[in-house]
Every structure is written in C-alpha cells, then in structure tokens.
Backbone as JSON Lines, residues from 0, in Angstrom:
{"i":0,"aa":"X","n":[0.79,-1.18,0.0],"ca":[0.0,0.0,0.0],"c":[0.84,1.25,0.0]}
{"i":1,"aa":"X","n":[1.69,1.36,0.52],"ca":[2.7,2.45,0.86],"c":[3.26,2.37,-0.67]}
{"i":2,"aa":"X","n":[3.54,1.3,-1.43],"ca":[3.98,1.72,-2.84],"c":[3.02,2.54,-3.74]}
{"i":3,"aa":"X","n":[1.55,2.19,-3.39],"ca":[0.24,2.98,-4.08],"c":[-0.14,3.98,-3.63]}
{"i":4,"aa":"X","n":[0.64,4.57,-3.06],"ca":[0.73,6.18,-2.5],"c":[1.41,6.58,-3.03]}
{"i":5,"aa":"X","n":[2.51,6.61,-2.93],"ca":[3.66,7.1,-3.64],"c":[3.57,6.86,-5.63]}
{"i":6,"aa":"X","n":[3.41,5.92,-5.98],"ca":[2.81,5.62,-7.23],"c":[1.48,6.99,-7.72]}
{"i":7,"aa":"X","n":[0.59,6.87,-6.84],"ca":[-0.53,8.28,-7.19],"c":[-0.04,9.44,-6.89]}
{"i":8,"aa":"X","n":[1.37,9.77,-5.98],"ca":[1.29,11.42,-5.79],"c":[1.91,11.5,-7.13]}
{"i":9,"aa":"X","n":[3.14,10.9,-8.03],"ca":[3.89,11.01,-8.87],"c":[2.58,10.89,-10.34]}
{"i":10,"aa":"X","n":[1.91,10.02,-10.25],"ca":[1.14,10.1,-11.17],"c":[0.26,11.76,-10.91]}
{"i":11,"aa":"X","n":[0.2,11.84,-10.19],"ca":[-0.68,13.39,-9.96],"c":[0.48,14.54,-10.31]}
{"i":12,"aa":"X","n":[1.71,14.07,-10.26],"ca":[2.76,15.43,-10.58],"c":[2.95,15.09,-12.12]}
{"i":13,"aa":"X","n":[3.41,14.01,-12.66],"ca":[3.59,13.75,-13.62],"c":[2.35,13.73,-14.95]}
{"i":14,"aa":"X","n":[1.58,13.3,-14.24],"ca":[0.14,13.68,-15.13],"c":[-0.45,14.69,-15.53]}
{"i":15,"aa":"X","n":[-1.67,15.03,-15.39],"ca":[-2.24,16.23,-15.6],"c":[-1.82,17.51,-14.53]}
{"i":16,"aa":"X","n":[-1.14,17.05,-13.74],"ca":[-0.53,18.4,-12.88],"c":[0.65,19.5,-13.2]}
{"i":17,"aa":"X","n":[0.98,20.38,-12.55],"ca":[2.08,20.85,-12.86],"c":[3.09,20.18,-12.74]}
{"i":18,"aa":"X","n":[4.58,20.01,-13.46],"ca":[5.44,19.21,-13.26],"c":[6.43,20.51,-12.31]}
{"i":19,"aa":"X","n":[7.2,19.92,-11.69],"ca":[8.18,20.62,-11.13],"c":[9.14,21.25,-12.03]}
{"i":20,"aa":"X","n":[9.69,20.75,-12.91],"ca":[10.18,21.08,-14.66],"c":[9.77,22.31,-14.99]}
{"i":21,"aa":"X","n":[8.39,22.24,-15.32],"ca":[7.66,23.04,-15.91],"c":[7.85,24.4,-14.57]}
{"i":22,"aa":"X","n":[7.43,24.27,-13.7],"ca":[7.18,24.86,-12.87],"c":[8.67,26.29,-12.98]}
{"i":23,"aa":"X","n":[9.48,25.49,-13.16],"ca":[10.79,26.23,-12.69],"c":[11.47,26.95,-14.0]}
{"i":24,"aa":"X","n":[10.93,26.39,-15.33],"ca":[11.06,27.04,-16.33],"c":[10.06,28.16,-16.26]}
{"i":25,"aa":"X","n":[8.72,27.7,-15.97],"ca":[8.01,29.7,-16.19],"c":[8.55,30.34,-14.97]}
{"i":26,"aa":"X","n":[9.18,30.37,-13.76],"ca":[10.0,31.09,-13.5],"c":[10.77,31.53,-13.68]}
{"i":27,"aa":"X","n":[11.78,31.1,-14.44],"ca":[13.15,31.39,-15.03],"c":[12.87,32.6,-16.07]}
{"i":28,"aa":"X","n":[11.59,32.23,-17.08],"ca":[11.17,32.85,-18.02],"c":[10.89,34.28,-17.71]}
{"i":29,"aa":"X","n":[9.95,34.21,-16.3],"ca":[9.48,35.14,-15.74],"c":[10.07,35.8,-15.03]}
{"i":30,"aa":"X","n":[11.45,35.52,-14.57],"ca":[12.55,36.57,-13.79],"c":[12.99,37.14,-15.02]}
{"i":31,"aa":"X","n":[13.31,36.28,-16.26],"ca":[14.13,36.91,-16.99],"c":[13.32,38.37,-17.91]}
{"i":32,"aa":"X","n":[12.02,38.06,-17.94],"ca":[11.28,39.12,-18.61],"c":[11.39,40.04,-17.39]}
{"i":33,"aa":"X","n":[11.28,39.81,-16.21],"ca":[11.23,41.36,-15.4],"c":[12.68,41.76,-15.18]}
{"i":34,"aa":"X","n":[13.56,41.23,-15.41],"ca":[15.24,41.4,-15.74],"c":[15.47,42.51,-16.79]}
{"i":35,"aa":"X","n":[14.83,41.81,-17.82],"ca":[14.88,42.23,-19.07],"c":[14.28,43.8,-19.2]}
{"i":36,"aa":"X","n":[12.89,44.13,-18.83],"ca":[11.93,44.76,-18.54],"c":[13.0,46.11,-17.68]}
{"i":37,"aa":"X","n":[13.27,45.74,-16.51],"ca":[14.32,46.34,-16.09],"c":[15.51,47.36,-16.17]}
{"i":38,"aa":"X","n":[16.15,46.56,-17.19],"ca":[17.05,46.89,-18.5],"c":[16.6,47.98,-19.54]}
{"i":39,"aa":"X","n":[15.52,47.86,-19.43],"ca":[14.92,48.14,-20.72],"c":[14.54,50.05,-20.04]}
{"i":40,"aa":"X","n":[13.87,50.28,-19.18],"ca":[13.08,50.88,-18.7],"c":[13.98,52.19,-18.78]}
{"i":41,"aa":"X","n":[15.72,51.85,-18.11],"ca":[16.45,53.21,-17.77],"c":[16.66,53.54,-19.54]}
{"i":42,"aa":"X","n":[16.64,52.5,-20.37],"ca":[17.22,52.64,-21.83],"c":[16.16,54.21,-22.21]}
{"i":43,"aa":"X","n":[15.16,53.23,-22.05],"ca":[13.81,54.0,-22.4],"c":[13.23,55.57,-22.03]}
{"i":44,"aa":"X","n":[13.97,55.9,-20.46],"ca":[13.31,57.15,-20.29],"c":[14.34,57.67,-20.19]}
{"i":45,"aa":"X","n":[15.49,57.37,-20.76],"ca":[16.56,58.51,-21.4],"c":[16.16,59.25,-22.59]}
{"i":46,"aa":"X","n":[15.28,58.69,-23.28],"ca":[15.27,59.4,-24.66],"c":[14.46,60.58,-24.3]}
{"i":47,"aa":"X","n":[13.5,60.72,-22.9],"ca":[12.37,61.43,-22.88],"c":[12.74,62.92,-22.88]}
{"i":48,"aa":"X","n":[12.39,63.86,-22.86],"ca":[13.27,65.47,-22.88],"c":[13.01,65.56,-21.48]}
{"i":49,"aa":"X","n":[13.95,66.33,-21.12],"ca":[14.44,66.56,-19.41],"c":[13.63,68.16,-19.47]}
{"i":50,"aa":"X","n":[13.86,68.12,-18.23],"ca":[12.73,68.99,-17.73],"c":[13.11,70.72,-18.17]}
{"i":51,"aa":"X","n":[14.22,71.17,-18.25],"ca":[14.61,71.97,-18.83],"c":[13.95,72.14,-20.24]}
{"i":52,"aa":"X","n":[13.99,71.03,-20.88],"ca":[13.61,70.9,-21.93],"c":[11.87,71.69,-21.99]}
{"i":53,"aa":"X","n":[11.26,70.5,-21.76],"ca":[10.24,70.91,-20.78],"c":[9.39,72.43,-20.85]}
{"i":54,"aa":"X","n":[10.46,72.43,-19.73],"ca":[9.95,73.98,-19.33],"c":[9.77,74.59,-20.69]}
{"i":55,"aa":"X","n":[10.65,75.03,-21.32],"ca":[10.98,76.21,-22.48],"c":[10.13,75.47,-23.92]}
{"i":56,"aa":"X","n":[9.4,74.6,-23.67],"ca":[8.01,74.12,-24.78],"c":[7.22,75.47,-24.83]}
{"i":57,"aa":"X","n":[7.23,76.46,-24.19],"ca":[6.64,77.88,-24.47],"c":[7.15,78.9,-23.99]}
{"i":58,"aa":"X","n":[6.89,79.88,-24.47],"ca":[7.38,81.01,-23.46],"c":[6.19,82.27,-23.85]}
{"i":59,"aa":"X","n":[6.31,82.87,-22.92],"ca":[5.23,84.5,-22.72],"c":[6.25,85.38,-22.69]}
{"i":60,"aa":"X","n":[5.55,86.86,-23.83],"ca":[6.59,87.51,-23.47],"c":[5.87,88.45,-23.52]}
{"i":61,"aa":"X","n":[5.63,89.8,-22.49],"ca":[5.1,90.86,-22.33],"c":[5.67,91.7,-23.79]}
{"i":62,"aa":"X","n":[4.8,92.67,-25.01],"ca":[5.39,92.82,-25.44],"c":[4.77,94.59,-25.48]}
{"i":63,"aa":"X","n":[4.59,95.02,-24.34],"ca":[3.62,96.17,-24.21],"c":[4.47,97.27,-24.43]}
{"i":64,"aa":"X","n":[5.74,97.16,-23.74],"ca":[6.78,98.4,-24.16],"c":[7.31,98.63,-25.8]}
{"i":65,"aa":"X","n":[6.86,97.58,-26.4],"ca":[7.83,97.65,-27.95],"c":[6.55,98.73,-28.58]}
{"i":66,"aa":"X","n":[7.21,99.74,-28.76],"ca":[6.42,100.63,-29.7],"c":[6.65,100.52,-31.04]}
{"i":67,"aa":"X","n":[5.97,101.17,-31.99],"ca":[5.71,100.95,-33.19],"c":[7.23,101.31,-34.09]}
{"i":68,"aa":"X","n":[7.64,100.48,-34.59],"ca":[9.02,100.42,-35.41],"c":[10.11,100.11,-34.13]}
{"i":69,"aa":"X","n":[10.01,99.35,-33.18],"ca":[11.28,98.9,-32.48],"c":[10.44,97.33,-32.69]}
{"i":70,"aa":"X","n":[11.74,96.92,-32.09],"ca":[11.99,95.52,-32.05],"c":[12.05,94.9,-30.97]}
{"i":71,"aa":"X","n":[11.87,93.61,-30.63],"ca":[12.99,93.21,-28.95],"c":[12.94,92.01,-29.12]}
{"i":72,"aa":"X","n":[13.67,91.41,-28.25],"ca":[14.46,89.7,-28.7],"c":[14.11,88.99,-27.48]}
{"i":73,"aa":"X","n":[13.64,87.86,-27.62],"ca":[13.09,87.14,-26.71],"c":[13.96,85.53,-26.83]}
{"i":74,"aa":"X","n":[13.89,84.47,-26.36],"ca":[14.52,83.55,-26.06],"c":[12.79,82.26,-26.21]}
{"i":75,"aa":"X","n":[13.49,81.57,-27.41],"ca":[12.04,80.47,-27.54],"c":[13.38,78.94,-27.92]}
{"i":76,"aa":"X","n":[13.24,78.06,-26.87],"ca":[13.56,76.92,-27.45],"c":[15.52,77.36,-27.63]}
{"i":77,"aa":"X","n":[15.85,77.99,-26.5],"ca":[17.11,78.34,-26.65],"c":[17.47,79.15,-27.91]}
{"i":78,"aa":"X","n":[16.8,79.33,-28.29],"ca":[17.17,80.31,-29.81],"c":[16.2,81.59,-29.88]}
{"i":79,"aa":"X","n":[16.75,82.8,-30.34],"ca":[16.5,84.23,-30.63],"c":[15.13,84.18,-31.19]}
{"i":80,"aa":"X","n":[14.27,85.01,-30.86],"ca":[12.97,85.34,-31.58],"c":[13.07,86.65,-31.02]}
{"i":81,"aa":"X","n":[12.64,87.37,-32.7],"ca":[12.44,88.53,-32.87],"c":[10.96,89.22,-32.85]}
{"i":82,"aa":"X","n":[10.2,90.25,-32.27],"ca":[9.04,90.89,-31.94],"c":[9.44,91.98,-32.46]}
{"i":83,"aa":"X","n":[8.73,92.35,-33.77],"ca":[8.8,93.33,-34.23],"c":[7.2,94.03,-34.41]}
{"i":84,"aa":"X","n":[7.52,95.35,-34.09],"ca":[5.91,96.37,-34.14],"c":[6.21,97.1,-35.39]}
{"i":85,"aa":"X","n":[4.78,96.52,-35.94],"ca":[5.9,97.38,-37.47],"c":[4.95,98.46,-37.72]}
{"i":86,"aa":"X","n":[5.46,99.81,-38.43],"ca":[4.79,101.17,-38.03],"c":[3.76,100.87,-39.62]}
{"i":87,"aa":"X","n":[2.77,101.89,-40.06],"ca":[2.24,101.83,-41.15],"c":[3.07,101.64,-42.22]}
{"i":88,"aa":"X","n":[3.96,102.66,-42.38],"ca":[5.17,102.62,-43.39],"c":[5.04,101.18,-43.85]}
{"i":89,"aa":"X","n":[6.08,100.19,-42.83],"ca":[6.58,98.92,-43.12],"c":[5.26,98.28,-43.95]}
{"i":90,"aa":"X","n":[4.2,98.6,-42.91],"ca":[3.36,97.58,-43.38],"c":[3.12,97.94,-44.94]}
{"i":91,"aa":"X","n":[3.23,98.92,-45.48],"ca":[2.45,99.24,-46.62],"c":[4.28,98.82,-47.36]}
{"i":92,"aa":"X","n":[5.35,99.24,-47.02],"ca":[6.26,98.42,-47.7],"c":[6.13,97.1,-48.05]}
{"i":93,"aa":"X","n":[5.97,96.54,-46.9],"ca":[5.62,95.07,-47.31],"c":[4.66,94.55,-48.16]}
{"i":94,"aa":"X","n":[3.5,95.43,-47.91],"ca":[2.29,94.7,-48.8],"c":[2.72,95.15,-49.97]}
{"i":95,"aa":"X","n":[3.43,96.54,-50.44],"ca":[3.61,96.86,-51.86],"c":[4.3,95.83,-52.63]}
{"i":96,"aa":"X","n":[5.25,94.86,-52.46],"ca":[6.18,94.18,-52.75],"c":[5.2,92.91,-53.94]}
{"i":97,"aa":"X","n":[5.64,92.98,-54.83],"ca":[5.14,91.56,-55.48],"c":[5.61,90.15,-55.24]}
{"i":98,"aa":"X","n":[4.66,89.55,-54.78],"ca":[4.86,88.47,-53.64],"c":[5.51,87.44,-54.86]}
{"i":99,"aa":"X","n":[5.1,87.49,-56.38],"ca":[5.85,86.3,-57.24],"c":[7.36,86.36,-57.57]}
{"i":100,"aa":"X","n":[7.68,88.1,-57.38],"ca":[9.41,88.02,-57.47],"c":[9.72,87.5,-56.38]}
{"i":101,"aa":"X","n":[9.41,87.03,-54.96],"ca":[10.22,86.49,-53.97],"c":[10.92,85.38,-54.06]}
{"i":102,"aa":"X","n":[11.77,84.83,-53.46],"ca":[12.33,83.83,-53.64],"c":[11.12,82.25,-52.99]}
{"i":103,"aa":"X","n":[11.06,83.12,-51.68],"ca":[10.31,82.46,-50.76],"c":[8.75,82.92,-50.43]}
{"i":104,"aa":"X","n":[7.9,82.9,-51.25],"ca":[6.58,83.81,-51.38],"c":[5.59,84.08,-50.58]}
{"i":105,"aa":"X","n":[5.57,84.72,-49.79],"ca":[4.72,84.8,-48.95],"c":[4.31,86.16,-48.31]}
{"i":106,"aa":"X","n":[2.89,86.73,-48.16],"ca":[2.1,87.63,-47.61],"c":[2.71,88.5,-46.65]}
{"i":107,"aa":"X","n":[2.13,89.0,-46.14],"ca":[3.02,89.94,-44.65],"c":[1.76,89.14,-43.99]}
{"i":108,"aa":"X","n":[0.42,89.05,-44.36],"ca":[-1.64,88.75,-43.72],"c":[-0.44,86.95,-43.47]}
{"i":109,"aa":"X","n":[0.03,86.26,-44.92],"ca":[0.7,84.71,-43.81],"c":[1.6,84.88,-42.6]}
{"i":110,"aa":"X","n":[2.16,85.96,-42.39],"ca":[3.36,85.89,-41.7],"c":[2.98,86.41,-40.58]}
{"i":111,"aa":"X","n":[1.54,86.98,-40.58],"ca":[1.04,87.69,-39.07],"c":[0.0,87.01,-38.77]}
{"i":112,"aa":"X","n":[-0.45,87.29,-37.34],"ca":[-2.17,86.73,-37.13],"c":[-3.16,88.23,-37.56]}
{"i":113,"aa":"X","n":[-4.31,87.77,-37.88],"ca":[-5.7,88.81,-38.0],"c":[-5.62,89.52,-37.14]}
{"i":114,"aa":"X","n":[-5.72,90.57,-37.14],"ca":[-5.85,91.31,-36.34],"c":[-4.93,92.06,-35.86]}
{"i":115,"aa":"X","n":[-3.84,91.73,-35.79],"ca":[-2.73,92.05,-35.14],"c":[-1.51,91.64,-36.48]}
{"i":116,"aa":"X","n":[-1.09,92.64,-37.39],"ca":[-0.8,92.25,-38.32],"c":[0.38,93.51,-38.14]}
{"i":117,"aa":"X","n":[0.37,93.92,-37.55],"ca":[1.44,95.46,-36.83],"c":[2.7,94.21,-36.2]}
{"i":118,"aa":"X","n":[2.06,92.93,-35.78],"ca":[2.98,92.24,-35.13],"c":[3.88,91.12,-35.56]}
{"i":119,"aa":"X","n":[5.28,91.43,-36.08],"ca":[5.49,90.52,-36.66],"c":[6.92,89.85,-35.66]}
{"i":120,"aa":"X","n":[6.74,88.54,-35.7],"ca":[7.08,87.42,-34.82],"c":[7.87,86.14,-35.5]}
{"i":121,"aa":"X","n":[9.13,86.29,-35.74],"ca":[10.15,85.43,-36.29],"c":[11.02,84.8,-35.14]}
{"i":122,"aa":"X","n":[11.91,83.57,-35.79],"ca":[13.11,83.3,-34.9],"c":[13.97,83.96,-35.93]}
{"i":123,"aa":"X","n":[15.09,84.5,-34.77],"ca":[16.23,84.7,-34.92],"c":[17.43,84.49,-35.68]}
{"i":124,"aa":"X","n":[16.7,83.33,-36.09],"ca":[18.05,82.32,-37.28],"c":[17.78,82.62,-38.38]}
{"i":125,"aa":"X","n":[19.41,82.78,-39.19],"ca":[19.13,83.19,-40.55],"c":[18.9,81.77,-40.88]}
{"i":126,"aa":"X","n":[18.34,81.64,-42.33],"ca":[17.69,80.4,-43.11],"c":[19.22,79.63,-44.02]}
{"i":127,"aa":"X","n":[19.78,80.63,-43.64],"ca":[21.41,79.81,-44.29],"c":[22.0,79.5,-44.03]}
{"i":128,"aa":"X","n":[22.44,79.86,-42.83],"ca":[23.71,78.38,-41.9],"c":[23.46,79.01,-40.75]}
{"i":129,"aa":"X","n":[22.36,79.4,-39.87],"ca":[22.3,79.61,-38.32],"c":[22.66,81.0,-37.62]}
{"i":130,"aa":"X","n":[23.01,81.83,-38.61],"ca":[23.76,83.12,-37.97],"c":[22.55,83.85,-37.39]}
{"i":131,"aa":"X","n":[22.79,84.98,-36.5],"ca":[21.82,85.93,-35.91],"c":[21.49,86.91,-36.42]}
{"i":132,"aa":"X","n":[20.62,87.04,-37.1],"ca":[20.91,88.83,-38.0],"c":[20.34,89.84,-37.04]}
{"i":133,"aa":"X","n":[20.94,90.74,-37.95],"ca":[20.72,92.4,-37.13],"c":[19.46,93.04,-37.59]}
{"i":134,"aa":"X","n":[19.01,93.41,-36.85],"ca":[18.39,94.41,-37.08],"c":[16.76,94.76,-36.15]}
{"i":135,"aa":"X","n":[17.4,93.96,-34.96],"ca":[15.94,94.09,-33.78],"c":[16.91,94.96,-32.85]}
{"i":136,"aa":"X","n":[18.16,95.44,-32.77],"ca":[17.83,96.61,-31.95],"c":[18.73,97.49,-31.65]}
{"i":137,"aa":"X","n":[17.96,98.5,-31.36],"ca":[18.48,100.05,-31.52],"c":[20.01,99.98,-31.96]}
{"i":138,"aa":"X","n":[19.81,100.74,-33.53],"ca":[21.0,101.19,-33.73],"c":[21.66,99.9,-35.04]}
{"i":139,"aa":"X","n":[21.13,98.91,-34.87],"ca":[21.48,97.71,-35.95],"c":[21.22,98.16,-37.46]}
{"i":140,"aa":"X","n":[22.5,97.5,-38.31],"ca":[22.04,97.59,-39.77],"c":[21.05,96.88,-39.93]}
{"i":141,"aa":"X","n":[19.86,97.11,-40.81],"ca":[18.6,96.97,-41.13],"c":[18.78,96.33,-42.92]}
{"i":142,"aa":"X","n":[19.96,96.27,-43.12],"ca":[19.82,96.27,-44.59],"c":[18.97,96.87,-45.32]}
{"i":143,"aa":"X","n":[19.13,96.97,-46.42],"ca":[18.61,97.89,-48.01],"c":[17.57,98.21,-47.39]}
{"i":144,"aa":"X","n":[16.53,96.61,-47.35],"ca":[15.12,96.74,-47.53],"c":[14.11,97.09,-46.32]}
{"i":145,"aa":"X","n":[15.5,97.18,-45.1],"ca":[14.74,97.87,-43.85],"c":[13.85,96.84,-42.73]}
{"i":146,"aa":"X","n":[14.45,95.74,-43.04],"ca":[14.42,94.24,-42.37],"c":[15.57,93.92,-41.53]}
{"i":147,"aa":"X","n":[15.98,92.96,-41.63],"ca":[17.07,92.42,-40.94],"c":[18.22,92.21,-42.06]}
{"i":148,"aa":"X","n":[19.25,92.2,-42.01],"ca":[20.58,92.14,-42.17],"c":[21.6,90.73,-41.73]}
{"i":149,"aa":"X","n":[22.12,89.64,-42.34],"ca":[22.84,88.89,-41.96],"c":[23.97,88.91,-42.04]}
{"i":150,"aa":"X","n":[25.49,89.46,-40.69],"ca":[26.43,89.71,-41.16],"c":[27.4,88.65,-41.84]}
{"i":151,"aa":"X","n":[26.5,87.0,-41.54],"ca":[27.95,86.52,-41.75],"c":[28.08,85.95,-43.2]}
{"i":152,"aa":"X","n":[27.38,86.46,-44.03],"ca":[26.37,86.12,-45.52],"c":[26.76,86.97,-46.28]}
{"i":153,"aa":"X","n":[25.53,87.82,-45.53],"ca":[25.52,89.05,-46.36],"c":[23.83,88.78,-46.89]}
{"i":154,"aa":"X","n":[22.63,87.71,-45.96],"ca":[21.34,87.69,-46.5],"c":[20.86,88.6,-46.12]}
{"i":155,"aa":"X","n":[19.75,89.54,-46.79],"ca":[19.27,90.93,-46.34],"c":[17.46,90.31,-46.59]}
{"i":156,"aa":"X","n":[17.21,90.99,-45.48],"ca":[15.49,90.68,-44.97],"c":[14.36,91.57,-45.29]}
{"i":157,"aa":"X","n":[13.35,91.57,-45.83],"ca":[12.34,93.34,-45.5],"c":[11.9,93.24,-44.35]}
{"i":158,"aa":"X","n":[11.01,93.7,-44.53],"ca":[10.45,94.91,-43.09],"c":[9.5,93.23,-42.76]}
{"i":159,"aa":"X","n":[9.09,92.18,-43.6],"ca":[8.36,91.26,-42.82],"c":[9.12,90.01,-42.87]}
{"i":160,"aa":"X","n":[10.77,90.11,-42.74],"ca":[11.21,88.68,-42.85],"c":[11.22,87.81,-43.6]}
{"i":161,"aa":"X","n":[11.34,88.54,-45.26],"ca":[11.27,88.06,-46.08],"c":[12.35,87.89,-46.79]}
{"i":162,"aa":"X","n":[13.15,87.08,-47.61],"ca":[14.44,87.12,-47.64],"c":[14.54,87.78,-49.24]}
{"i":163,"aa":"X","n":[15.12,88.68,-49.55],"ca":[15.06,89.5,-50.8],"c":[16.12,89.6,-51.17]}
{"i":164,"aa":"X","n":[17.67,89.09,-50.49],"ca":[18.95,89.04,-51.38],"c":[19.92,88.37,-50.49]}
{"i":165,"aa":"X","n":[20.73,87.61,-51.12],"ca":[21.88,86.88,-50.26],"c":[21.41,85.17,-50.56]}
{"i":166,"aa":"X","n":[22.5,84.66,-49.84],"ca":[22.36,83.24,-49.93],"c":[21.21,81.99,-49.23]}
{"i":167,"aa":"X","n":[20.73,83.19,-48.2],"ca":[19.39,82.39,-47.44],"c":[18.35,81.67,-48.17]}
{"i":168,"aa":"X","n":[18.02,80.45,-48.18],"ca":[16.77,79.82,-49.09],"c":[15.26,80.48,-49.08]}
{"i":169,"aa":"X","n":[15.19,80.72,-47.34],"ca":[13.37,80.56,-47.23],"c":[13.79,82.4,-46.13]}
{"i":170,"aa":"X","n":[12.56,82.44,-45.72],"ca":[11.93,83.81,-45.27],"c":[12.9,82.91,-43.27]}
{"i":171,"aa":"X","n":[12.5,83.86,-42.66],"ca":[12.54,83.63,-41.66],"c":[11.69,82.74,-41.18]}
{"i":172,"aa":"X","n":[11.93,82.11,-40.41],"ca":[10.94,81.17,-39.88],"c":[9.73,81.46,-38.77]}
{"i":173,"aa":"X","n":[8.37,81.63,-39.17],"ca":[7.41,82.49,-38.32],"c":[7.17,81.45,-36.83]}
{"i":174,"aa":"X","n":[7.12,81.0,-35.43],"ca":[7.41,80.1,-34.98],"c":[5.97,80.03,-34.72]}
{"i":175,"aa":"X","n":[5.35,79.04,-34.15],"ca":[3.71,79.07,-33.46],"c":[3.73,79.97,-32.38]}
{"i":176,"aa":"X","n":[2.65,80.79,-32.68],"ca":[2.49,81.52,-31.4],"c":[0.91,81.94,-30.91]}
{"i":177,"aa":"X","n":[0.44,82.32,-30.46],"ca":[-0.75,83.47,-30.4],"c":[-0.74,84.66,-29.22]}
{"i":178,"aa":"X","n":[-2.16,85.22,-29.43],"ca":[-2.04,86.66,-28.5],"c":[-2.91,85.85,-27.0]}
{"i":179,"aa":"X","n":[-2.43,86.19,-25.89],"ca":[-3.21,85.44,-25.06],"c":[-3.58,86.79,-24.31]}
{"i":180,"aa":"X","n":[-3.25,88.34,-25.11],"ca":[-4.18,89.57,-24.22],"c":[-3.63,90.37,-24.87]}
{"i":181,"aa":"X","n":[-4.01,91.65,-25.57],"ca":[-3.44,92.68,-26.25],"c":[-1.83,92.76,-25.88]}
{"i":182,"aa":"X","n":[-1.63,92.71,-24.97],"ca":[0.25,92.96,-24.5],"c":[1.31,91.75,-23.81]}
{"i":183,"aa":"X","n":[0.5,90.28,-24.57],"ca":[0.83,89.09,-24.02],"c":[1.47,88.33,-25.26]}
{"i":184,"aa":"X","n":[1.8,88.2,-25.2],"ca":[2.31,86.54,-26.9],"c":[2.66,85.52,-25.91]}
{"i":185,"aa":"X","n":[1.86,84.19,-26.45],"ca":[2.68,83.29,-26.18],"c":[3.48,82.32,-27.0]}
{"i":186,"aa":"X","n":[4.53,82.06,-27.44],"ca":[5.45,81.35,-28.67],"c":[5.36,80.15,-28.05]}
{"i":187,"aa":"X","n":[4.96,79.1,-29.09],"ca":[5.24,77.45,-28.68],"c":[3.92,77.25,-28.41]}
C-alpha cells in the first residue's frame, strides 16, 4: 500500500498536474522578462526630454513696451525670436512688394495673425547656416530693404522677414504663437 501512494502522488505530478520542470522554467522565463523589462526601462526614459527641456516648450513675453518700429528679442527653445511692431510705413512696404518676385513667397496677412498684423514674430536664425541677423535693436544695420541684415552672408530681410537678397533659401521662420491679451504673446 505504501507503494500505491507514492505511485498516485507522482502520477498526480507527472500527469495532468504541474510538473516541477515546468514549474521552474516559467519562473526562469518570468525573472528573466522582469530582468529584461528592467534593462529596458532606464534605456527608455533617457530618450524622454528633461525637464529643462520641458519647461521652455513655451514662453510668454510681455510685449507692451515695444512701440511701433522697435523691435525686442526674446529667447524660444534656446534660440533668438524677434518681436517686431511694425509702423504703417513697413506695413504698406511690405504689402507693396510683389509676392511672385520672392524667392520664398509669402504675404506679410501669412506671416502675421488677423488682427494684429502690426505684429510681426520670427526666430532669430538666418535660413542659411544659423547666424543671428541684425536688425531688432536700436542702432542695428537693417539692410537695403529695412528688415534684418545677416552679417555673416551678407542675406538681407524686409520689413516682414522676407528674404530678398543673399544666400538664405526661405523667409525667416514664423514660430507658433498666439495673443493670449493685447500685451501678451505666447510662442510654442
């Protein structure tokens, strides 16, 4: 009788039960996926942007002091953005311009929001190898057309960031922004 005990627990492990085998392989399996998992996780939230990063996904910039024909330079995404108030003059410079001689064609009404079309809102970077051009403040060459100026080129801008001579491909780059209160912008 003592052999028919022992005979049924083994038939009960070996049979339709879990085997001890088995048993110790989905563990093995299962340390190694949370091992793995593990591994995986620091890989993974390195790529994520750090909080610095983060932060500067927007910025506000009071722009209540810039009167009509100055400029001022703000900081979006570690790089220069220019706020320009542009007086009637400009604006009617700009619109006079025939938008099919441009290189890079575009409106002063694309390059502004409704309403607020006095406000024009670029980054900083020239469109040809990264340089800063002049001409947001007091006292900067403005080039010909009374835009911005690139010294290390020689690309010259109009009055709406439009690129009208030199080696630059495209206009300035207008960045996302809107008005969040007559004397508020927010970029990003």
């Amino acid at each position: 009788m003592a052999q028919d005990a022992g005979t049924d627990a083994s038939a009960v492990i070996d049979g339709e039960g879990v085997r001890r085998r088995d048993f110790i392989n989905i563990a093995a399996v299962s340390a190694a996926g949370v091992g793995g998992l593990s591994l995986l996780y620091p890989l993974i939230s390195q790529m994520a942007p750090s909080a610095d990063v983060l932060a500067e996904s927007s910025t506000e910039v009071d722009i209540s002091q810039v009167q009509p024909g100055q400029a001022m330079k703000a900081v979006f995404r570690k790089q220069p953005v220019f706020i320009r108030n542009l007086t009637a003059k400009e604006i009617q410079e700009a619109e006079a311009v025939d938008v099919g001689s441009l290189r890079d064609p575009q409106t002063l009404k694309d390059r502004t929001k409704e309403g607020h079309t006095n406000w024009l809102i670029t980054m900083g970077v020239c469109t040809h190898l990264g340089c800063i051009p002049l001409g947001s403040g007091e006292g900067e060459v403005k080039g010909e057309f009374g835009g911005y100026f690139c010294p290390c080129h020689g690309s010259v801008y109009d009055t709406a960031a439009r690129i009208r001579k030199g080696p630059a491909p495209r206009n300035l780059e207008v960045p996302p922004y809107e008005f969040t209160s007559d004397t508020v912008v927010k970029i990003g």
